[in-house]
C-alpha positions in Angstrom: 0.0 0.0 0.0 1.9 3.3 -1.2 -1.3 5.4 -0.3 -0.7 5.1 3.5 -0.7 9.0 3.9 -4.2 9.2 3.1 -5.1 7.1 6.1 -2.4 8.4 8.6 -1.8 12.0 10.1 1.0 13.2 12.3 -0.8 16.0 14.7 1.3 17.4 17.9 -2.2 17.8 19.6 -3.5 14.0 19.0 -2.1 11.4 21.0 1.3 13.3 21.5 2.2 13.5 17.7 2.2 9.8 17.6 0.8 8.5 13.8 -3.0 7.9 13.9 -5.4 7.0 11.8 -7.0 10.0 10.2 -10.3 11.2 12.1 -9.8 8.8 14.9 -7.4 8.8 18.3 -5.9 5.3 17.2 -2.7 5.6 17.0 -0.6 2.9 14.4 1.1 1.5 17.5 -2.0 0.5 19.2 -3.2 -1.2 15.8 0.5 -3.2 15.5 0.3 -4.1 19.4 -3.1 -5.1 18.6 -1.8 -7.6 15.8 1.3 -8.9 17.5 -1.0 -9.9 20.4 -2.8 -12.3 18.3 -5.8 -10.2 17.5 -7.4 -10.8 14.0 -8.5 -7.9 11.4 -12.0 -8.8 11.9 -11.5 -8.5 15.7 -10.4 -5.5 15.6 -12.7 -3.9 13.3 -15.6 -5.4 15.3 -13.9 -3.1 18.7 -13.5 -0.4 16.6 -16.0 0.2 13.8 -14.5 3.4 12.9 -11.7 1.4 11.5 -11.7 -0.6 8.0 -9.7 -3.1 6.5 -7.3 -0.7 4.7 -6.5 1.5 7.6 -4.8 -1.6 9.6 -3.1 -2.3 6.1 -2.3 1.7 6.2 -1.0 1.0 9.4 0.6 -2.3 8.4 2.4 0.2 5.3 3.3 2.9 7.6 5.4 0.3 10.1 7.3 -1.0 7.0 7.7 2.2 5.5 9.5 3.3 9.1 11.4 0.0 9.5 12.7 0.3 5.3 14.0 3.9 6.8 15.7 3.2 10.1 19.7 3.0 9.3 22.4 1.8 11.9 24.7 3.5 13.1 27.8 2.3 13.6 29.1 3.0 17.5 
């Protein structure tokens, strides 16, 4: 998913800054912590029917997107 900006806004007055779906207070992180716990898609958009399938794969993009960015630096 290369549209992932449409679904995800960075606003220093929502959640601290931290990436949230657009419209909502759910930030990305809750969404990933959601999935690494063992939660499925359908769970999730049953708790949170502001949500649809393409903003967890929005989120999904947007954690990918970070990880393809993060360098190491050598100490």
């Amino acid at each position: 998913m290369n549209n992932y900006p449409e679904f995800i806004s960075l606003n220093p007055t929502i959640r601290f800054g931290k990436p949230c779906i657009k419209g909502t207070r759910i930030a990305v992180q809750d969404i990933l912590g959601w999935l690494a716990s063992g939660i499925a898609n359908d769970e999730i958009l049953d708790d949170f029917p502001e949500l649809t399938l393409e903003h967890i794969h929005a989120a999904l993009a947007f954690a990918a997107d970070s990880e393809r960015r993060t360098r190491l630096i050598a100490a």
